[in-house]
Each structure stands twice: as structure tokens, then as C-alpha cells.
VOPAGU-2260 file (C-alpha; in pm, 1 decimal, decimal comma):
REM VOPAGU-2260
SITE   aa  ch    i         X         Y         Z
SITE  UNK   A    0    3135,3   -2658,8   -5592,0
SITE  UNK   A    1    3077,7   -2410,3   -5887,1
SITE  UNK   A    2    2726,2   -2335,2   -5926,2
SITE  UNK   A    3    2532,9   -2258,0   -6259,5
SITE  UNK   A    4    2429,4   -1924,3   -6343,0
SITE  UNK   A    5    2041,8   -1992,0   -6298,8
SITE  UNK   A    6    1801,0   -1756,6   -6322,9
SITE  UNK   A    7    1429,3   -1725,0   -6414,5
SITE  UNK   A    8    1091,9   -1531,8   -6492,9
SITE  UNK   A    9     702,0   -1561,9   -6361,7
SITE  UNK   A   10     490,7   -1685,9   -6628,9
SITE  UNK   A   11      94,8   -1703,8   -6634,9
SITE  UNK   A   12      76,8   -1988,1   -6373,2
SITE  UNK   A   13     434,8   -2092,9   -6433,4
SITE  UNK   A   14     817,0   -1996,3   -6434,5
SITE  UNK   A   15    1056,0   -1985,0   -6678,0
SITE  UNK   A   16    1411,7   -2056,4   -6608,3
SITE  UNK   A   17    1693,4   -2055,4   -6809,9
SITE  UNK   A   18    2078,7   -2189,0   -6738,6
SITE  UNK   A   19    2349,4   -2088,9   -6942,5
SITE  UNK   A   20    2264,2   -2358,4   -7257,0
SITE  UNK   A   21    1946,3   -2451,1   -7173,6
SITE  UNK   A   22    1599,9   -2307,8   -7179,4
SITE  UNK   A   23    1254,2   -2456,0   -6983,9
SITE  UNK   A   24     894,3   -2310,0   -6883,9
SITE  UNK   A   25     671,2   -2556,5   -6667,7
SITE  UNK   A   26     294,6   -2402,2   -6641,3
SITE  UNK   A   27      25,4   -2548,8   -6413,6
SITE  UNK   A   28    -251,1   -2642,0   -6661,2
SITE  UNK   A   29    -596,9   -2611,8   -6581,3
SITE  UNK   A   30    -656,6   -2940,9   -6499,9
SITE  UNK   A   31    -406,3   -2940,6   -6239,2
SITE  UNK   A   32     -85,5   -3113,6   -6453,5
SITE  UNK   A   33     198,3   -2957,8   -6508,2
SITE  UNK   A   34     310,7   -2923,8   -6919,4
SITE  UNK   A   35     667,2   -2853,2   -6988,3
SITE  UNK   A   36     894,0   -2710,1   -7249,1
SITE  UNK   A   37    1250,6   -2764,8   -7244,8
SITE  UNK   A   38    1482,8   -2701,7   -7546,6
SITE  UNK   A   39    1839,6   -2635,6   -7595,1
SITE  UNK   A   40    1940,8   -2269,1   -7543,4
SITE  UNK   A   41    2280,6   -2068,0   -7730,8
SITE  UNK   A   42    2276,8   -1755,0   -7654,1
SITE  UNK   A   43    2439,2   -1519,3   -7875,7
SITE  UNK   A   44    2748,0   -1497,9   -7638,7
SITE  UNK   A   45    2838,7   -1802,7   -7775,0
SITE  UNK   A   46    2845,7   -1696,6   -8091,0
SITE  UNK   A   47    2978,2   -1372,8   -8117,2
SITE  UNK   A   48    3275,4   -1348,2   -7833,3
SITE  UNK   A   49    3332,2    -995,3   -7854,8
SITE  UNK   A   50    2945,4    -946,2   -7670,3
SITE  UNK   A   51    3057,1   -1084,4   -7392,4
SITE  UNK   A   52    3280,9    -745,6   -7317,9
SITE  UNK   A   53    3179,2    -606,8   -6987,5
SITE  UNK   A   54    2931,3    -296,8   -7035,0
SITE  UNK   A   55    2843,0    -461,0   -7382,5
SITE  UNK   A   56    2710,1    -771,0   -7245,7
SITE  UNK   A   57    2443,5    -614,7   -7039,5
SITE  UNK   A   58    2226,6    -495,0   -7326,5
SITE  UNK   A   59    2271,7    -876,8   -7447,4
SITE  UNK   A   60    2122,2    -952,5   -7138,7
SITE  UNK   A   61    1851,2    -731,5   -7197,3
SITE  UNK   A   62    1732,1    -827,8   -7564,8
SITE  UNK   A   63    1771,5   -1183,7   -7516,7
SITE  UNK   A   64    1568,3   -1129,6   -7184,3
SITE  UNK   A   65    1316,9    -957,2   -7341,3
SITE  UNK   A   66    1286,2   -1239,3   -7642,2
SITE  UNK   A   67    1293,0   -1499,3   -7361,7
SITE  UNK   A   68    1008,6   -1344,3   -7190,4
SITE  UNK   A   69     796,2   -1297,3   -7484,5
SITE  UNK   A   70     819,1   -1639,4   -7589,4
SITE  UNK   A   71     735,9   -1784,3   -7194,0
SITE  UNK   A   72     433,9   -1553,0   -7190,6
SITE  UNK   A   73     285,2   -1645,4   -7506,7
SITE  UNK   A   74     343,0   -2011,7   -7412,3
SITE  UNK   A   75     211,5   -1973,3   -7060,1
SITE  UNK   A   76     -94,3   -1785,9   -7211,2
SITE  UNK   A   77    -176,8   -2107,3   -7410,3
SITE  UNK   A   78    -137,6   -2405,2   -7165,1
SITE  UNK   A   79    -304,5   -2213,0   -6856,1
SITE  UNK   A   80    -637,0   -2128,1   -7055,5
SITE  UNK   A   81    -897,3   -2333,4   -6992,2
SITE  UNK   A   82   -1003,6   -2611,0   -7212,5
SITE  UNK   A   83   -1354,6   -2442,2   -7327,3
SITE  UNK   A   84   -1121,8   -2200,4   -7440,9
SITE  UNK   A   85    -888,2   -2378,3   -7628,5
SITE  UNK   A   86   -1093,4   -2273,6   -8001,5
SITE  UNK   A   87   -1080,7   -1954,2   -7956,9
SITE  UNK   A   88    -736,4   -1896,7   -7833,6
SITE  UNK   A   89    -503,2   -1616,2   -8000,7
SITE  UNK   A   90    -308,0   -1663,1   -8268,0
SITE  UNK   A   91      53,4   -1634,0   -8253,1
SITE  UNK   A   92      49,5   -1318,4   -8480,3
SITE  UNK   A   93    -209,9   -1192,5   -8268,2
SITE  UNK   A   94     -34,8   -1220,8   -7931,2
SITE  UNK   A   95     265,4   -1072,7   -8081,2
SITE  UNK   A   96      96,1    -778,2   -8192,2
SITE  UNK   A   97     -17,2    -793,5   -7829,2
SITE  UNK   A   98     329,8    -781,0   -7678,4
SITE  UNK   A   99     439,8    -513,4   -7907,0
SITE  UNK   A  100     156,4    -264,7   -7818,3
SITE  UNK   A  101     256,3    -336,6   -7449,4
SITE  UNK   A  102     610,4    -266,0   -7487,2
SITE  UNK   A  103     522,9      70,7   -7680,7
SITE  UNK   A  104     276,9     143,0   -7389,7
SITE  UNK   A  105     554,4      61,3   -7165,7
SITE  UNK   A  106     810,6     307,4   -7331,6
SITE  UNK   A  107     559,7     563,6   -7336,3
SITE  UNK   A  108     477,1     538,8   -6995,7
SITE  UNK   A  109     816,4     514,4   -6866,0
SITE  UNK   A  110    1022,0     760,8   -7121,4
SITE  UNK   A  111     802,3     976,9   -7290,3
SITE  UNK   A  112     564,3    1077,7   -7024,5
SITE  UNK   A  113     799,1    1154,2   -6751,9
SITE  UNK   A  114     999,8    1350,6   -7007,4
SITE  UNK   A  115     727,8    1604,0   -7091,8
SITE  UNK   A  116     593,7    1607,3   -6728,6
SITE  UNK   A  117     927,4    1714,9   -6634,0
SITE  UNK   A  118     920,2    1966,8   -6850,1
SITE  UNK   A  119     554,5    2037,6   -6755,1
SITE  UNK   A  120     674,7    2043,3   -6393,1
SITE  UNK   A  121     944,4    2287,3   -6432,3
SITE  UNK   A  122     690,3    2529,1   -6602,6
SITE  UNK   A  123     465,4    2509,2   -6312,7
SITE  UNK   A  124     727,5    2590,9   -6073,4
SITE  UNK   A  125     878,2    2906,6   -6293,7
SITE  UNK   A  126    1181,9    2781,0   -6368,5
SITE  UNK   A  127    1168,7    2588,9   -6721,8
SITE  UNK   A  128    1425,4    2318,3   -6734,8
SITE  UNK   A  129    1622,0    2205,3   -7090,9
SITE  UNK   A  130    1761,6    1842,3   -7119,9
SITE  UNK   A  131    2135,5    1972,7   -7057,9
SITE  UNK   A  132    2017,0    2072,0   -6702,3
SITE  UNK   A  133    2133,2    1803,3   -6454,5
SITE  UNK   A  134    1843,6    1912,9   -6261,6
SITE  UNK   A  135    1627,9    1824,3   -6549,7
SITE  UNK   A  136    1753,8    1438,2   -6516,6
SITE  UNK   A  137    1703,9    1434,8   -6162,3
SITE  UNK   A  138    1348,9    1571,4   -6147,6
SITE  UNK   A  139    1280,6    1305,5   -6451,4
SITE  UNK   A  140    1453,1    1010,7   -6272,8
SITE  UNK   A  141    1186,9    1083,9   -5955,3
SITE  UNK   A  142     914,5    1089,5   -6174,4
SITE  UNK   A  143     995,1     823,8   -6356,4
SITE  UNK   A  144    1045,6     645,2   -6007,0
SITE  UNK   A  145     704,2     774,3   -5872,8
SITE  UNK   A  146     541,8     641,2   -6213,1
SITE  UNK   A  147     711,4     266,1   -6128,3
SITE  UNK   A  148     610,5     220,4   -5796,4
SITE  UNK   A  149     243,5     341,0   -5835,4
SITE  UNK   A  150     236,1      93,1   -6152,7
SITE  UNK   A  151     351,0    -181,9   -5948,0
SITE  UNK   A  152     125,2    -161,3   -5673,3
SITE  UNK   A  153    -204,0     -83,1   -5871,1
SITE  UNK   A  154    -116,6    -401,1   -6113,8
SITE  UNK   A  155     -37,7    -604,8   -5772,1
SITE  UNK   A  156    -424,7    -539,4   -5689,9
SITE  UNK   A  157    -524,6    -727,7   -5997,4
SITE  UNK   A  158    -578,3   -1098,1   -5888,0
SITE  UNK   A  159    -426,2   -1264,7   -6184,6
SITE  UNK   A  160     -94,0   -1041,9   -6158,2
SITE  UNK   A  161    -110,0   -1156,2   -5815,2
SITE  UNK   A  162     -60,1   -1484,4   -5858,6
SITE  UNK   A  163     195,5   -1431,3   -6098,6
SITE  UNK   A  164     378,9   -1241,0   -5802,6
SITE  UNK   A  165     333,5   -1578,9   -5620,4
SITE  UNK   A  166     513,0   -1793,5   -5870,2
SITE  UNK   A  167     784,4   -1476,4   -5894,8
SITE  UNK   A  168     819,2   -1572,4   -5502,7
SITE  UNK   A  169     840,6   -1917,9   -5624,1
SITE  UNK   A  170    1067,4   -1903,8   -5899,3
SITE  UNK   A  171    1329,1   -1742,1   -5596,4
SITE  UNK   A  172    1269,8   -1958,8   -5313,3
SITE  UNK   A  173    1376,1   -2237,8   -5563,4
SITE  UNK   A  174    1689,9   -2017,1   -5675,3
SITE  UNK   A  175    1784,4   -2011,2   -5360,3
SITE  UNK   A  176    1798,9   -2414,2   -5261,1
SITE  UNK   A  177    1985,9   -2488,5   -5608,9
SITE  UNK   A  178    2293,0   -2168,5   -5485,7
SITE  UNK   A  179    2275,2   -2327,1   -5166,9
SITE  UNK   A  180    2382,2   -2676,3   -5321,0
SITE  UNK   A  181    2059,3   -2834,7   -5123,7
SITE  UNK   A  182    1797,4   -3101,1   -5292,7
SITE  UNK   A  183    1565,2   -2908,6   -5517,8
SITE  UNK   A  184    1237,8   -3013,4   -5277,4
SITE  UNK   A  185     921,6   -2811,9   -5148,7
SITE  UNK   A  186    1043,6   -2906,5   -4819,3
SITE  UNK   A  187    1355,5   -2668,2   -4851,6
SITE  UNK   A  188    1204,7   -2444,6   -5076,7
SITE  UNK   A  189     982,0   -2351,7   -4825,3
SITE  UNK   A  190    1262,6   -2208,7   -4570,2
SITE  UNK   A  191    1364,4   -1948,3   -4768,5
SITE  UNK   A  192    1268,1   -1594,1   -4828,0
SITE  UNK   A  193    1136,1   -1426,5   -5209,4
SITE  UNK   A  194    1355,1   -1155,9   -5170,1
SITE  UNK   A  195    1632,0   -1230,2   -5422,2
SITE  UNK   A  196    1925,9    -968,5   -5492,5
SITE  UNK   A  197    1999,0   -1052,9   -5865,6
SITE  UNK   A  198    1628,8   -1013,0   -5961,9
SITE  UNK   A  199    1501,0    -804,7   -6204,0
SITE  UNK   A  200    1299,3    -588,6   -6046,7
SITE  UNK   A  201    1647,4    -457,8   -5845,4
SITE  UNK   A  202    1759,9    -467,3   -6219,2
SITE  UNK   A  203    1505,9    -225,5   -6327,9
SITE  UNK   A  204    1600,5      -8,1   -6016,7
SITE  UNK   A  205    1930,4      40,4   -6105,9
SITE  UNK   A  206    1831,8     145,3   -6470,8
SITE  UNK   A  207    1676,1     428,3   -6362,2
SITE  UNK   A  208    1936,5     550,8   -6103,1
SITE  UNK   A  209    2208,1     484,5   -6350,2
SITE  UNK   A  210    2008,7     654,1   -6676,0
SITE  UNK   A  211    1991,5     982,2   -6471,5
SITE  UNK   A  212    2347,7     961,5   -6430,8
SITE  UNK   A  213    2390,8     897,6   -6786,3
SITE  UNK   A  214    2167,5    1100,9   -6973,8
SITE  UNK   A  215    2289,4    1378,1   -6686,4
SITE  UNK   A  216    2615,0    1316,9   -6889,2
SITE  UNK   A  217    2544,8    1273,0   -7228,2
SITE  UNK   A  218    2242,0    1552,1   -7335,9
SITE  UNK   A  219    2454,1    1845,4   -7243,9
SITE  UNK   A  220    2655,8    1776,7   -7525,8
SITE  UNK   A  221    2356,9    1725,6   -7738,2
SITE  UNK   A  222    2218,8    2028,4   -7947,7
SITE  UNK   A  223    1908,0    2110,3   -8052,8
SITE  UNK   A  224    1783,3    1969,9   -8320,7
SITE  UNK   A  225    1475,7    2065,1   -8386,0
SITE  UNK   A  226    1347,0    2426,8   -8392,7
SITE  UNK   A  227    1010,8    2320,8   -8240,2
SITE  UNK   A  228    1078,9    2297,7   -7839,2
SITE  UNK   A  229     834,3    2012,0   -7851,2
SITE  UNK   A  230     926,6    1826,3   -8180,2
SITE  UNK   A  231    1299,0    1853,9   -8041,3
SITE  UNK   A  232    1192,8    1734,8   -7727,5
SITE  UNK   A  233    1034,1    1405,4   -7909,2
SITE  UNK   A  234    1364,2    1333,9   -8071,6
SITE  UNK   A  235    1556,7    1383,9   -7717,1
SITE  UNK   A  236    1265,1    1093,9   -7643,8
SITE  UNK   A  237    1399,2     917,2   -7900,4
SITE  UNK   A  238    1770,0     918,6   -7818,4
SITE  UNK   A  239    1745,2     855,8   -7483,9
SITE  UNK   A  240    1541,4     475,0   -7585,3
SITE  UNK   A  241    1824,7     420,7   -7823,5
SITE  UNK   A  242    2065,3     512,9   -7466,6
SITE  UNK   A  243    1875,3     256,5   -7283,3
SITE  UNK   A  244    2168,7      32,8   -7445,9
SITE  UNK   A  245    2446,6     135,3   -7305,6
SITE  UNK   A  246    2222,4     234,3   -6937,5
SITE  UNK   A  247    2129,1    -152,4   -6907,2
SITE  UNK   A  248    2543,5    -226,9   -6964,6
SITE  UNK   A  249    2614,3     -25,9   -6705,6
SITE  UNK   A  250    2354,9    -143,8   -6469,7
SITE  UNK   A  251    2392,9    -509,3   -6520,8
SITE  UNK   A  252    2758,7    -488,3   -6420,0
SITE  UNK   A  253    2648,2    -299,1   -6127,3
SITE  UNK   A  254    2367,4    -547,2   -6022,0
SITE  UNK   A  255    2658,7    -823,6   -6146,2
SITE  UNK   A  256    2932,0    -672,3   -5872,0
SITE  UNK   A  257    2677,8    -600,1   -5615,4
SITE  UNK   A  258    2560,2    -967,6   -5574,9
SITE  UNK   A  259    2884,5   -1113,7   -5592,8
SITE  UNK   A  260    2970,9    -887,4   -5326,3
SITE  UNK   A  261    2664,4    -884,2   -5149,9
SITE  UNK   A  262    2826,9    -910,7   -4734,8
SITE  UNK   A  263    2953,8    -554,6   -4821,0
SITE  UNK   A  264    2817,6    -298,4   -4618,9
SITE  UNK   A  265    2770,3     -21,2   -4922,3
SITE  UNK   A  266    2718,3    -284,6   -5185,4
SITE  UNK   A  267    2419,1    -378,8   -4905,4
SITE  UNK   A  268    2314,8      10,3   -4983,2
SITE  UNK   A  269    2246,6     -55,1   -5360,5
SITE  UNK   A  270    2093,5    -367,8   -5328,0
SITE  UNK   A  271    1850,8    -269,0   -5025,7
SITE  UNK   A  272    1575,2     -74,4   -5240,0
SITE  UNK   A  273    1517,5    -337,0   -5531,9
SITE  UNK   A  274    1479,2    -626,8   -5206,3
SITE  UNK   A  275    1213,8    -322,9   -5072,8
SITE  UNK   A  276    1081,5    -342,7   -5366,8
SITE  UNK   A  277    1033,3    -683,8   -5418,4
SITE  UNK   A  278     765,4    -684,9   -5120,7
SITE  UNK   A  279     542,6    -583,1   -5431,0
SITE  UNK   A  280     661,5    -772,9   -5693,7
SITE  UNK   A  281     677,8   -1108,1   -5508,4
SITE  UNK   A  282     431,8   -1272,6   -5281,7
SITE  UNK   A  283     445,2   -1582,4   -5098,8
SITE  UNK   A  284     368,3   -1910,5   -5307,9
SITE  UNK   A  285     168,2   -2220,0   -5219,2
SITE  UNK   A  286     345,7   -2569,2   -5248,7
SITE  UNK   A  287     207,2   -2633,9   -5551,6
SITE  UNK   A  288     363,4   -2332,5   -5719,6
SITE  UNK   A  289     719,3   -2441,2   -5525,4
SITE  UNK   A  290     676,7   -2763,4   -5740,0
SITE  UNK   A  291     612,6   -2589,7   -6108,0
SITE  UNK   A  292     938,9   -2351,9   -5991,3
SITE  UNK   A  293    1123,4   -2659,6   -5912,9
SITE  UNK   A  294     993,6   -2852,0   -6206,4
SITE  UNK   A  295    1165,8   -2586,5   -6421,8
SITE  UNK   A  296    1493,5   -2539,5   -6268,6
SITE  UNK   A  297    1585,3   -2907,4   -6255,2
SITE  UNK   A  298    1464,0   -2946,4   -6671,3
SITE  UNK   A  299    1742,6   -2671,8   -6730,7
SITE  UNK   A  300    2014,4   -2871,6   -6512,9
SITE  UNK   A  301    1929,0   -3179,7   -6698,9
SITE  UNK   A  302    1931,9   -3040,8   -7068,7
SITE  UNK   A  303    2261,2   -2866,9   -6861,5
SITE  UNK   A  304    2404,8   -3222,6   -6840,1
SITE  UNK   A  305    2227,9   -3452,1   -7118,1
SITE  UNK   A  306    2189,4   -3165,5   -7459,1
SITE  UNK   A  307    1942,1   -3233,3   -7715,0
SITE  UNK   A  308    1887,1   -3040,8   -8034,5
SITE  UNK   A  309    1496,4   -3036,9   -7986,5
SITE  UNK   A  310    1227,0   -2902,7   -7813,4
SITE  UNK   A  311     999,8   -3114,8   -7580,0
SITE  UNK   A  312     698,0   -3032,0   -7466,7
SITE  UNK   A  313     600,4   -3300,7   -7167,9
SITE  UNK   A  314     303,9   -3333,0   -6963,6
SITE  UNK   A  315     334,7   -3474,8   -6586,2
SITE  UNK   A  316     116,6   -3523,1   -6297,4
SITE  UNK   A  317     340,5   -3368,9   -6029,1
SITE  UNK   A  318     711,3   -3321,2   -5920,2
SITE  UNK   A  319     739,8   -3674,9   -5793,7
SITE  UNK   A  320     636,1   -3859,2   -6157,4
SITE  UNK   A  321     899,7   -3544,5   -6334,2
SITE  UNK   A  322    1133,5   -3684,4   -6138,2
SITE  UNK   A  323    1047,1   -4046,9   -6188,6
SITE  UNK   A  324     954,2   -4042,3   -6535,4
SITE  UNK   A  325    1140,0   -3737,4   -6688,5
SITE  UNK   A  326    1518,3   -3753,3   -6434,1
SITE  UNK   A  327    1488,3   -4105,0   -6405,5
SITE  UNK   A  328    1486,5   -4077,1   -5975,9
SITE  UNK   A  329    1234,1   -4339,8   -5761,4
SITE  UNK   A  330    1100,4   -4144,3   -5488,4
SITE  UNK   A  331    1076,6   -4285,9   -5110,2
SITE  UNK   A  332     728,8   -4271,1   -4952,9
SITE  UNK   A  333     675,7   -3946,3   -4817,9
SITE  UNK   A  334     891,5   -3737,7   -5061,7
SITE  UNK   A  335     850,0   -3435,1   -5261,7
């Protein structure tokens, strides 16, 4: 039997999943309930054909992920505070503002600075380095690398991120029993591993190995364009976030191929050091987390099956009155 493509995110005290119409986030509120949001999802695939070109479709992928993940957060953000709270929350505008400062931070940390360290780096060592050196690329791509994986585990200290790790575990675990073709329960989400080999984080992996491929490509045919070594070094900043475009194309058919083909020995190679990875980025969840994860999967595969136009925003004590009250299914004594 065919299988939905479903895949997900880890929210504040949630996950996010999304199938290919539909759209859910289930976050464990404060008070212990679990609040959903399901809605209707078209993404722009459907309405524009000629995205769905291989090596064009991957950038898709990456705006509409990015959108996606905005909106979970800011969602998550507001059902997981606590009620005392609740006045003085953040307005919408203001969490915005919030995610856009983080996602300049984020270029910034990832782009600009291991640009100009390179550069800084290749100074140090007596042999300055231009951007149409290959060598430039590679010594950038490690630093950039280095920068990553210290960033991941100093954020995986933080308590809060940690948890959100956990429900990343959980949001997998529960991926796994719905590919399977098993009953979405705790009991066989428990089995499996978090390791998953269509995640993101391998995702983000293979953007940077592919970008110094690309830009290793591209910037020797780039001039100068700036007489200023470090004002022309700014704008080689700026071209190479506007190549992040075509990089993600290229890296989600990669990631695509790879997990289709996953049994082959030297698709096993590229896959191996984004599941490494994921020993940071996911943790182990408790049972309660399993049941948010499944709570969000199984809203997607029943807006999958039953569309509406609108979104709902549900409240519900556990998985076993979602799937009473909200899939319609009487548990037996004893079940999950």
C-alpha cells in the first residue's frame, strides 16, 4: 500500500506535521491537554505545475518549510505559555519581528561570518584566498560545518531546546509506525529509533556539502565588483544567500534519492552523518510526547481523507478522547 508523504517539525511542546493537503500542530498545554490546529493545506505545487520540476521544487520545499515553521512556532509559543501569562503574551507583529531578527542572525552566523573568517584564516596562514579559489569554498564549507555543530550542541544544553529535541524524537518515532503501515499507538511508537533519514537536520547537512560544490563552481566566473576587497566581499555575501536557491534544489533531490534508496551501500555513505547528527538534534521522548506526535499525524490523515475549507482549533484530554471524539474510534480498555 502507497504511503503518504508525511513529514513534520518540533514545536514548543508540540509537533507539527504536514501531509501533502493537509496541515496540523497539536501542543501540550500547560494544564496538561492537548489543543490542536488542523486546516486544509495547498501548497503552491498545486498551483503552479511547472514548480514541481526536479531541482526547482526543492527551494519550494524550502520557503514553504520555512513559512510552515514560522507559523507552528508562533502558535506553539501561545498555547504552551502558562495561563498567568496569557495578558502579557506577544503580539503577532511582535513575534514576527522576532522570527525575522532570528533568521538574519541565522544568515549572519552561517554565511557571513564564515565568509570573512575564511578570509581571515587564509591571512593568518600567508596565503590569502579570493572566492574563485576552490580552496576558498572548502576552507568555508569546514567552518561553516564547525560553526553548526558547536551551535547545536551549546543550544542542546538549554533545557527548553531540550525538550523540543524530545518531541523532534517524537515527531520520528511516530513517522516511522505510519511508513511501516502499523496502528499509530505509543505502544509501537515506542519500538522505534529517532534517527530518521529524510529529516532536516540531514537536509541541512547536505546544503552545506553541496553549496561548496556549487559556489566552488559558480564564483570563479564571478568578477569583482566592488573595488573595496571588503565591500566586494559583502556583495559575494550577498550572492551566495540569493544561491542558497538553487543549493537547497540540488540537495533536496539528493536527500529525495538517498532515502528512496536508502539499502544502498554509498547512498548509506551520504545519509550516515545527518543520522550522526541527529544524536544532538533528537532525544528520546516520554509517552506523553509520543501521544501529541501521534495526535498530529493522524489530524493530517483525516483532513487527508475528509477536506474542510477551515481551520479548527480543538482541545482534548488525551489520545484516547482524539480518537473517540475527534476520529470517531471507541477504544478497548487498556488502549492507547
Amino acid at each position: 500500500m502507497n504511503r503518504l508523504n508525511v513529514g513534520g517539525q518540533a514545536v514548543i511542546e508540540g509537533v507539527m506535521m504536514r501531509s501533502p493537503r493537509a496541515f496540523a500542530i497539536a501542543v501540550r498545554r500547560p494544564d496538561n491537554k492537548i489543543e490542536l490546529s488542523v486546516r486544509r493545506w495547498v501548497s503552491l505545487w498545486e498551483r503552479w505545475k511547472f514548480l514541481r520540476v526536479p531541482f526547482m521544487r526543492g527551494s519550494v520545499v524550502l520557503l514553504e518549510t520555512l513559512f510552515n515553521g514560522i507559523s507552528a512556532l508562533n502558535f506553539s509559543a501561545k498555547v504552551s505559555m502558562p495561563e498567568e501569562d496569557k495578558g502579557k503574551k506577544e503580539s503577532d507583529i511582535a513575534i514576527i519581528f522576532t522570527m525575522i531578527v532570528a533568521f538574519g542572525f541565522g544568515l549572519l552566523l552561517f554565511v557571513a561570518l564564515p565568509h570573512y573568517l575564511t578570509i581571515l584564516f587564509s591571512k593568518i596562514a600567508g596565503r590569502e584566498l579570493d572566492v574563485s579559489s576552490i580552496l576558498f569554498h572548502i576552507v568555508d564549507g569546514i567552518i561553516k560545518m564547525g560553526i553548526f555543530l558547536l551551535y547545536l550542541y551549546l543550544i542542546s544544553l538549554m533545557k527548553d531546546v531540550r525538550r523540543v529535541f524530545m518531541y523532534h524524537g517524537a515527531e520520528h518515532k511516530s513517522i516511522f509506525v505510519y511508513e511501516k503501515g502499523e496502528e499509530l499507538s505509543v505502544d509501537n511508537a515506542r519500538k522505534y529509533l529517532t534517527f530518521h533519514p529524510r529529516c532536516g537536520t540531514s537536509f541541512l547537512l547536505i546544503v552545506i556539502l553541496v553549496s561548496i560544490l556549487v559556489f566552488a563552481v559558480i564564483f570563479p566566473f564571478v568578477p569583482e565588483l566592488m573595488v573595496n576587497k571588503w565591500l566586494n566581499n559583502a556583495v559575494m555575501v550577498i550572492i551566495k544567500i540569493f544561491l542558497m536557491f538553487p543549493v537547497a534544489g540540488i540537495s533536496y533531490e539528493l536527500l529525495k534519492f538517498s532515502s528512496r534508496y536508502q539499502n544502498n551501500p554509498l547512498l548509506k555513505g551520504l545519509i550516515y552523518p545527518g543520522l550522526l547528527l541527529q544524536r544532538i538534534t533528537t532525544q528520546p521522548p516520554s509517552d506523553d510526547m509520543l501521544e501529541v506526535a501521534i495526535i498530529s499525524i493522524l489530524a493530517v490523515l483525516k483532513e487527508e481523507e475528509n477536506p474542510q475549507n477551515d481551520t479548527r482549533v480543538l482541545t482534548f484530554d488525551n489520545l484516547e478522547d482524539f480518537r473517540t471524539r475527534y476520529l470517531g474510534i471507541q477504544q478497548t480498555a487498556g488502549g492507547h
